[in-house]
C-alpha positions as a printed NumPy array, in Angstrom:
array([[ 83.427, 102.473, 110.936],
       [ 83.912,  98.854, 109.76 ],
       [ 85.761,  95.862, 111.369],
       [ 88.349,  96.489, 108.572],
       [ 89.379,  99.966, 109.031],
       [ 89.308,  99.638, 113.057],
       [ 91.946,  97.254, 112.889],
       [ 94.359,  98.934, 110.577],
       [ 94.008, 102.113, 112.663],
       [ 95.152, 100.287, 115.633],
       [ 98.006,  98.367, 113.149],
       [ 99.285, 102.078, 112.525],
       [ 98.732, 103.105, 116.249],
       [101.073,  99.751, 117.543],
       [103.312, 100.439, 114.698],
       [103.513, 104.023, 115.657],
       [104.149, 103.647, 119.217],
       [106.612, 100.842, 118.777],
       [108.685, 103.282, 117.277],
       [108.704, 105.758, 119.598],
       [110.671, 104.958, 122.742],
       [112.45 , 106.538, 125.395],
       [116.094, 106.111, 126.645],
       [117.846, 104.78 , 129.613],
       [120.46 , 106.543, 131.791],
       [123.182, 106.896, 129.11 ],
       [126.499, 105.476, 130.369],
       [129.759, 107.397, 129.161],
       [133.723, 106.613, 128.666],
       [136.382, 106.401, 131.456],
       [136.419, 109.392, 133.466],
       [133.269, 111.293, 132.771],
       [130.029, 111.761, 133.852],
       [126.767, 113.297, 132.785],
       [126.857, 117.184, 132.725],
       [124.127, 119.63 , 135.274],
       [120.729, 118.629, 135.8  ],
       [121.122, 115.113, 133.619],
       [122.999, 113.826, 136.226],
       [119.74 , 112.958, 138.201],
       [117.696, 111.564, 135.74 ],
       [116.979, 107.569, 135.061],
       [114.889, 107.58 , 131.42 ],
       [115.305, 110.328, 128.868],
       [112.186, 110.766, 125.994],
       [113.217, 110.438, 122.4  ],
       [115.043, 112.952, 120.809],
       [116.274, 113.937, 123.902],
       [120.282, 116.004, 123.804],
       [122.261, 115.398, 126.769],
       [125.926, 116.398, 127.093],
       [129.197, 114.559, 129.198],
       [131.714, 116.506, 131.241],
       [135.16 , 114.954, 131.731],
       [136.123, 114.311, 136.033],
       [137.936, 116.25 , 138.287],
       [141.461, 116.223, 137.269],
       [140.762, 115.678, 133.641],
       [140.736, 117.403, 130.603],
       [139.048, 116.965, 127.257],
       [141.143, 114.951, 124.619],
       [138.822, 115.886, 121.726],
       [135.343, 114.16 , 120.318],
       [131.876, 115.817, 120.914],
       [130.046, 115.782, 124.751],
       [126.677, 115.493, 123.259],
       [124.673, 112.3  , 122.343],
       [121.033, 111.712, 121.315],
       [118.052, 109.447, 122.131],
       [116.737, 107.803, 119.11 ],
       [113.868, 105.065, 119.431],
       [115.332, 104.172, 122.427],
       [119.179, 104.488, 121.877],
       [121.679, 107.019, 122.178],
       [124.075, 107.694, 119.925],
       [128.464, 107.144, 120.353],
       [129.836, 109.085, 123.144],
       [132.924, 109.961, 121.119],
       [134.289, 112.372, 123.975],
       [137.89 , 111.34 , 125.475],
       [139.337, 112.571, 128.806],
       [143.167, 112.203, 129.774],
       [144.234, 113.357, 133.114],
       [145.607, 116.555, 133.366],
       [149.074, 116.991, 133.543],
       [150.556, 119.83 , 135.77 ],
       [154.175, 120.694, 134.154],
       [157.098, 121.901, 135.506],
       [156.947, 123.154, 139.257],
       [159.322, 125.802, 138.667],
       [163.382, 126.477, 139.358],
       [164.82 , 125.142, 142.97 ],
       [167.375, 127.619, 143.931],
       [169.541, 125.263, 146.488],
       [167.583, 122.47 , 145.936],
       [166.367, 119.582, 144.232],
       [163.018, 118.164, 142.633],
       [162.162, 114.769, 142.286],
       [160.129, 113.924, 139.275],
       [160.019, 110.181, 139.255],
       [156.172, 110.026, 139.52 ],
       [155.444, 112.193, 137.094],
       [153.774, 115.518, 136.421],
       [150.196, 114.499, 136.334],
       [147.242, 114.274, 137.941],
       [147.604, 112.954, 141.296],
       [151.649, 112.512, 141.106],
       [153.333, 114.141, 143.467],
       [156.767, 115.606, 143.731],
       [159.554, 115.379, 146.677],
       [161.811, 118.09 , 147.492],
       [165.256, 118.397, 148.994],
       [167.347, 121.062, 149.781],
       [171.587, 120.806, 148.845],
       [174.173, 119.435, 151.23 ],
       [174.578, 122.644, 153.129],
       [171.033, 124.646, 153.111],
       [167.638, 123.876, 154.992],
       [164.254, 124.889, 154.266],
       [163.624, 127.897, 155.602],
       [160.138, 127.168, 158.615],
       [159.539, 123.759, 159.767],
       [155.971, 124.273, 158.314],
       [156.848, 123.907, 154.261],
       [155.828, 121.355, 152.378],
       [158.472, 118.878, 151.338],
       [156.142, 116.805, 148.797],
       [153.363, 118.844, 146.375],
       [150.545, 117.361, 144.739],
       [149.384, 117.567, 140.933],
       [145.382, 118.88 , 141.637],
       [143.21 , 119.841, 139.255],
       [144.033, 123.293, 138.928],
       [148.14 , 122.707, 138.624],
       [150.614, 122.258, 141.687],
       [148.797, 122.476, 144.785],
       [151.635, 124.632, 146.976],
       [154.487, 127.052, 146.274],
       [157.77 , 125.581, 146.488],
       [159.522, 125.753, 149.675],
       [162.712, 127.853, 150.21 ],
       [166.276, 126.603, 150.678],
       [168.26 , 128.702, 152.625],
       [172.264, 128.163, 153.593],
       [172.821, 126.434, 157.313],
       [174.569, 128.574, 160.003],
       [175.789, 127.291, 163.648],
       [175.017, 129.947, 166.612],
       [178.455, 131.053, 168.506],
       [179.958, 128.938, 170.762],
       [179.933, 129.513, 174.326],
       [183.611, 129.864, 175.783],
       [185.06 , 126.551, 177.449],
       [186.02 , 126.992, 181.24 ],
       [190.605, 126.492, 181.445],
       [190.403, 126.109, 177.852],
       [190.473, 127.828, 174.32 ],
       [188.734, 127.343, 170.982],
       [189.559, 128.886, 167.406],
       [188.009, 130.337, 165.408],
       [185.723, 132.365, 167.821],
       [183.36 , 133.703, 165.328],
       [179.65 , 135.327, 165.635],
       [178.207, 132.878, 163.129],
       [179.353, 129.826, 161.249],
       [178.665, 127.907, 158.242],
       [178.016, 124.64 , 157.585],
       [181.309, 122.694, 157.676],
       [183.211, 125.036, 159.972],
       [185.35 , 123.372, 162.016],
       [185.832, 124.356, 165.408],
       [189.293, 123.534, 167.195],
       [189.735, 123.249, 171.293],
       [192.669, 123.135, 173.722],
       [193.039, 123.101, 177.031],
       [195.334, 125.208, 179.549],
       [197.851, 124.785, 182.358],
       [197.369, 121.031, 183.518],
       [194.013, 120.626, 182.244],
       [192.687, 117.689, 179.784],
       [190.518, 117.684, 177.398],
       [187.291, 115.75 , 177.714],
       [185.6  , 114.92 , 174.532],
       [186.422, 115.81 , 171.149],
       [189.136, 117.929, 170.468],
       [187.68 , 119.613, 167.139],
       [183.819, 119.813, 166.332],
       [182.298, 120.973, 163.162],
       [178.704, 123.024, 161.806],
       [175.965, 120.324, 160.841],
       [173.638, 119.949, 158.398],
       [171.017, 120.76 , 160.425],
       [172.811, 123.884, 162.329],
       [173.944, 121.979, 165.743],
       [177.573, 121.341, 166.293],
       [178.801, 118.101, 166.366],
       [179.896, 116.489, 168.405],
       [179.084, 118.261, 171.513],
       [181.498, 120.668, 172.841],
       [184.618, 119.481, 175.408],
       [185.218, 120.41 , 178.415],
       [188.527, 120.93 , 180.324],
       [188.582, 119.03 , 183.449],
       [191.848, 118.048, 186.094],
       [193.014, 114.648, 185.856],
       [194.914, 113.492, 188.585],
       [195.824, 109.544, 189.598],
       [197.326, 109.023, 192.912],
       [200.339, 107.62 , 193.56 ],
       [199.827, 103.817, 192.629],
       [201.534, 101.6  , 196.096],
       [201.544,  98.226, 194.912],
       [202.493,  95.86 , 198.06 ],
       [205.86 ,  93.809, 197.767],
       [206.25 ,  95.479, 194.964],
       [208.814,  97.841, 192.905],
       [208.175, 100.743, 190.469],
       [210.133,  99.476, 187.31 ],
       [209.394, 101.893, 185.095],
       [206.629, 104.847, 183.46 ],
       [205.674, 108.047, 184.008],
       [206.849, 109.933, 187.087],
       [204.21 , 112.273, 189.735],
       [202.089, 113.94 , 189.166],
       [200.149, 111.101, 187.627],
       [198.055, 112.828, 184.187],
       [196.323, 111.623, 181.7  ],
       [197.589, 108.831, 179.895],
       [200.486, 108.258, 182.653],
       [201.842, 105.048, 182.586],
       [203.521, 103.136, 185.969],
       [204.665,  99.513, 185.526],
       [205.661,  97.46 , 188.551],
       [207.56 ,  93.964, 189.733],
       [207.099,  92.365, 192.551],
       [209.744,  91.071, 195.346],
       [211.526,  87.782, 195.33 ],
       [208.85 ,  85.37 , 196.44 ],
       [206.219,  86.815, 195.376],
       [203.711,  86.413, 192.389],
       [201.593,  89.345, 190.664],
       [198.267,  88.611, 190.387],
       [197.038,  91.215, 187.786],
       [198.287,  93.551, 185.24 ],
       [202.23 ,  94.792, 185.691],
       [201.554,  98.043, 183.626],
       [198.836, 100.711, 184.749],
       [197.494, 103.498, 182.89 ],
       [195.859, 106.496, 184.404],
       [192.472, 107.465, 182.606],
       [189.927, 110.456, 182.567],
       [187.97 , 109.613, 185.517],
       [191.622, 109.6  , 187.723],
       [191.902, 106.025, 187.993],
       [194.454, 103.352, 187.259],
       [193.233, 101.03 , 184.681],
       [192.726,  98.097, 184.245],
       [193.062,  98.148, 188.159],
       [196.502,  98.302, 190.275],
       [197.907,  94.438, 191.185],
       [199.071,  92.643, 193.915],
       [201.77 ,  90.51 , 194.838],
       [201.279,  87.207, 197.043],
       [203.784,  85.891, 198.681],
       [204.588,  82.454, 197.053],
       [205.16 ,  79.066, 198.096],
       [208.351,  77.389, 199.417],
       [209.482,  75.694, 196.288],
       [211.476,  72.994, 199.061],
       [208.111,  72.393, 200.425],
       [206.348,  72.351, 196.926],
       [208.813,  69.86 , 195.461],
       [208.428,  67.155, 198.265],
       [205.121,  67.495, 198.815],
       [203.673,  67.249, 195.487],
       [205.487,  66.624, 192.01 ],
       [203.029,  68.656, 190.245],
       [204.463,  72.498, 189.655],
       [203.186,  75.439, 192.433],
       [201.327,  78.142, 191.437],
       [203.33 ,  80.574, 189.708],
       [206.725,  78.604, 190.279],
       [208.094,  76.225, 187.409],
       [210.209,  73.347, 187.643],
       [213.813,  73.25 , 186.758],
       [213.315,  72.727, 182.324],
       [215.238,  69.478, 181.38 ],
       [215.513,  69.568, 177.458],
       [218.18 ,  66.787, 176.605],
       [221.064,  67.651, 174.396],
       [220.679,  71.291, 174.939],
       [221.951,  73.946, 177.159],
       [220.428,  77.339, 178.261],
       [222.608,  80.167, 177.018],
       [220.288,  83.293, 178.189],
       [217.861,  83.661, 181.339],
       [217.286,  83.521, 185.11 ],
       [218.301,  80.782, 187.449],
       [215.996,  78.6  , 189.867],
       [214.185,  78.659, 191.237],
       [211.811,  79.714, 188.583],
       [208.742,  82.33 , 188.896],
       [205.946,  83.911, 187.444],
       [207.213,  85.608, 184.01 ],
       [211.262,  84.225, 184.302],
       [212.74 ,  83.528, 180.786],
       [214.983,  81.049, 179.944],
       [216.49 ,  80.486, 176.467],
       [218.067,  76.837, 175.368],
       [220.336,  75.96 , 172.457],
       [220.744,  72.37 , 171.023],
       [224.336,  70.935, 171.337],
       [226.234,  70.292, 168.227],
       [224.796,  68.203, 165.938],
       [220.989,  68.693, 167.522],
       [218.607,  70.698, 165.438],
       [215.609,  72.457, 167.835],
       [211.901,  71.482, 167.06 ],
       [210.25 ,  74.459, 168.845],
       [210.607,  77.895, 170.406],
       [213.88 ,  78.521, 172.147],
       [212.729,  80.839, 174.897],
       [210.811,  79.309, 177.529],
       [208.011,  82.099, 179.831],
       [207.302,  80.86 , 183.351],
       [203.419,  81.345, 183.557],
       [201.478,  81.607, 186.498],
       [199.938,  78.392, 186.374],
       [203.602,  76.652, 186.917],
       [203.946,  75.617, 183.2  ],
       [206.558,  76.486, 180.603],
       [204.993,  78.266, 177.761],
       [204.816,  77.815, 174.784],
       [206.267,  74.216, 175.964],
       [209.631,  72.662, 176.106],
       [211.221,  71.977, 172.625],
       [213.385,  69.159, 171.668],
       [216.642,  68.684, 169.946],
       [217.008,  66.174, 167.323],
       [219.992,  64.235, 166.292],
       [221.594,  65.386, 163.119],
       [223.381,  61.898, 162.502],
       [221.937,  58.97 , 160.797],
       [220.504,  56.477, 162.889],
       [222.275,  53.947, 164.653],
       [221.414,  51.194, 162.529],
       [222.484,  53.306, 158.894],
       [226.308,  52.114, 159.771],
       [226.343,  48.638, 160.769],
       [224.059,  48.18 , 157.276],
       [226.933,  50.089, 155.346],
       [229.85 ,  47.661, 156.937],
       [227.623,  44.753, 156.571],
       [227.26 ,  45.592, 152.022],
       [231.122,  46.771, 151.957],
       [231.865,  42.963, 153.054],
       [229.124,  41.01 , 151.377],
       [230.211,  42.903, 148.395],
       [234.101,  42.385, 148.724],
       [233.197,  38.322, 149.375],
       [231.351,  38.537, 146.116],
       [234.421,  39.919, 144.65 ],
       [236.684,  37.13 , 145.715],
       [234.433,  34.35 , 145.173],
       [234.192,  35.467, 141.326],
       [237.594,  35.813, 140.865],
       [238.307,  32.306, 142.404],
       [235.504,  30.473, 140.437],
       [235.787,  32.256, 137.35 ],
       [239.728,  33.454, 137.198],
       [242.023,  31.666, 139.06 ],
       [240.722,  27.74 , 138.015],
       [241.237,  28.594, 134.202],
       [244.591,  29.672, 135.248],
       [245.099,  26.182, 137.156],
       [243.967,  24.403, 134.781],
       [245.751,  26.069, 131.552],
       [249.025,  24.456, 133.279],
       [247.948,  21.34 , 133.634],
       [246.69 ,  20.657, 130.924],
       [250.378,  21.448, 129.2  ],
       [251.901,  18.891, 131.861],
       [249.657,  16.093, 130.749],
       [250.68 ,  16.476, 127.802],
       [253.913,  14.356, 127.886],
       [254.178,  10.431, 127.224],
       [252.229,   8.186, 129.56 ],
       [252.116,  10.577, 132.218],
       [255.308,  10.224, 133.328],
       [256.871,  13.122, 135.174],
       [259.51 ,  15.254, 133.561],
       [262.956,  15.808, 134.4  ],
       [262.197,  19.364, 135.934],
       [259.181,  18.025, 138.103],
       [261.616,  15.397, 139.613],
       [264.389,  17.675, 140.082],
       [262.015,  19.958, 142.048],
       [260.707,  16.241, 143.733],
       [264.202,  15.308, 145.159],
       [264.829,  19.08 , 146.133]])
């Protein structure tokens, strides 16, 4: 064999082989992968099939799974997966399903039973999940919520006494004889089968008699002292309560907020001469000029005395009327004052003072501009005679 024909035979051998290549690991769309034993392979030789299979949880949208190595290159994957999409989850008797994530793949659905109903076990599921082969639990069960029976209330009564309740049954209690009711008089079946709020009980309330030193009883419930009893009390002349006057009894038997006292007050002689600052729960004699009090107590003043002023005639009141005498020695809310109707003092003098100035301007016009015309007018007509000379009237009236 020649030079010549050894090198074409290796031109067509290079030429050959250049043609002739294997493939790479193919790489496929979104959500597939290589299908079987392909899976493990890295090259592929030419003319080599091989064939995708959509993931877990998705489905084939159409377009062929099979490509080919040619020279080196495969051919368009033209499969498509879409997730799969599980559907409807069926009818909830009682119940409701929430579908605002959707029915595919992965989504998942919440369930909750009606206002009245519960799912029957603590062990259901209240949230499925879209798998790959549909919905990946049964739906739960809803089943209507029932109260056990109540247990009967020691010296008291409930209605309705039934064996079982429904949800929203109300239960109603009373007590007997002198008993009180602790707690809620009427309870009602929950949502979740308890009663709320708990149950009463019937219990004996029973304050005792509330002695208030230096004090009198003025007024309020009388003995036995229940529930809710009210006593109100006053103390002695010369004394001062120190606390609250009225006193209720509450559940635990006590008075509330807490009985009072009464201390013995001052000498108001002693306090006025001593010190010109008020005593402690006495008030100074109220001095409101141009008024008079038409309703109250007299001095001296104490704690809680009410006086009530009224302007004289003429006076108009700035402020409250009725004066309290507080503890701290001080007229609340605070001594008014009565202002003059009248105009002041000065508004009549001024009105004298114009009348005159304007009557002098009256006068002085009338002389000025009136009375000289006049004046003049008749003399002029007695100059007119000769030389002056007087006439015979003017000397008659001379000699007269």
């Amino acid at each position: 064999m020649d030079v010549t024909s050894f090198l074409l035979l290796s031109c067509v051998g290079l030429v050959m082989t250049a043609q002739v290549q294997d493939c790479s690991r193919p790489v496929g769309g979104p959500n597939m992968n290589l299908k079987d034993s392909d899976l493990l392979l890295e090259t592929f030789p030419n003319g080599t099939k091989v064939s995708f299979a959509c993931d877990v949880g998705f489905a084939s949208a159409g377009g062929s799974p099979v490509i080919t190595c040619t020279n080196g290159t495969w051919s368009p994957v033209k499969l498509k997966c879409e997730r799969k999409n599980c559907g409807p989850a069926g009818e909830m008797e009682n119940g409701h399903i929430d579908y605002s994530e959707g029915t595919d793949f992965g989504d998942k659905i919440v369930i909750t039973c009606n206002s009245g109903y519960r799912f029957v076990g603590k062990q259901e599921p209240r949230e499925i999940l879209c798998g790959d082969k549909g919905w990946m639990s049964r739906l739960p069960v809803c089943e209507a919520v029932t109260c056990n029976p109540l247990p009967p209330i020691v010296g008291g009564t409930f209605s309705p006494d039934k064996e079982t309740y429904s949800y929203g049954d109300v239960v109603k209690y009373s007590c007997q004889n002198d008993l009180t009711l602790s707690g809620s008089s009427s309870i009602s079946c929950s949502d979740d089968g308890i009663f709320q709020p708990a149950p009463p009980t019937c219990i004996m309330v029973q304050c005792k008699d509330p002695e208030v030193e230096n004090a009198d009883w003025v007024g309020g419930s009388r003995p036995p002292f229940g529930y809710k009893a009210i006593a109100t009390f006053k103390c002695r002349s010369g004394h001062i309560m120190k606390g609250e006057a009225t006193q209720t009894c509450e559940m635990n038997s006590q008075w509330s907020p807490g009985l009072p006292t009464c201390e013995k007050m001052p000498d108001p002689t002693k306090a006025t001469t001593t010190t010109k600052k008020p005593t402690d729960g006495y008030c100074e004699n109220p001095v409101i000029k141009n008024a008079e009090q038409i309703e109250g107590s007299g001095p001296p003043y104490r704690y809680n005395d009410k006086v009530t002023y009224q302007c004289k005639s003429r006076f108009s009141m700035i402020g409250e009327p009725t004066q309290t005498c507080e503890q701290s020695g001080q007229w609340s809310p605070g001594l008014p004052k009565c202002k003059s109707d009248a105009p002041p003092k000065y508004v009549m003098p001024l009105s004298i003072a114009l009348v005159v100035i304007t009557l002098l301007l009256i006068c002085c016009g009338c002389f000025y501009f009136g009375v000289p015309a006049r004046i003049k007018k008749k003399m002029g007509s007695g100059r007119g005679s000769p030389d002056n000379e007087p006439t015979k009237r003017e000397e008659e009236v001379a000699l007269a």
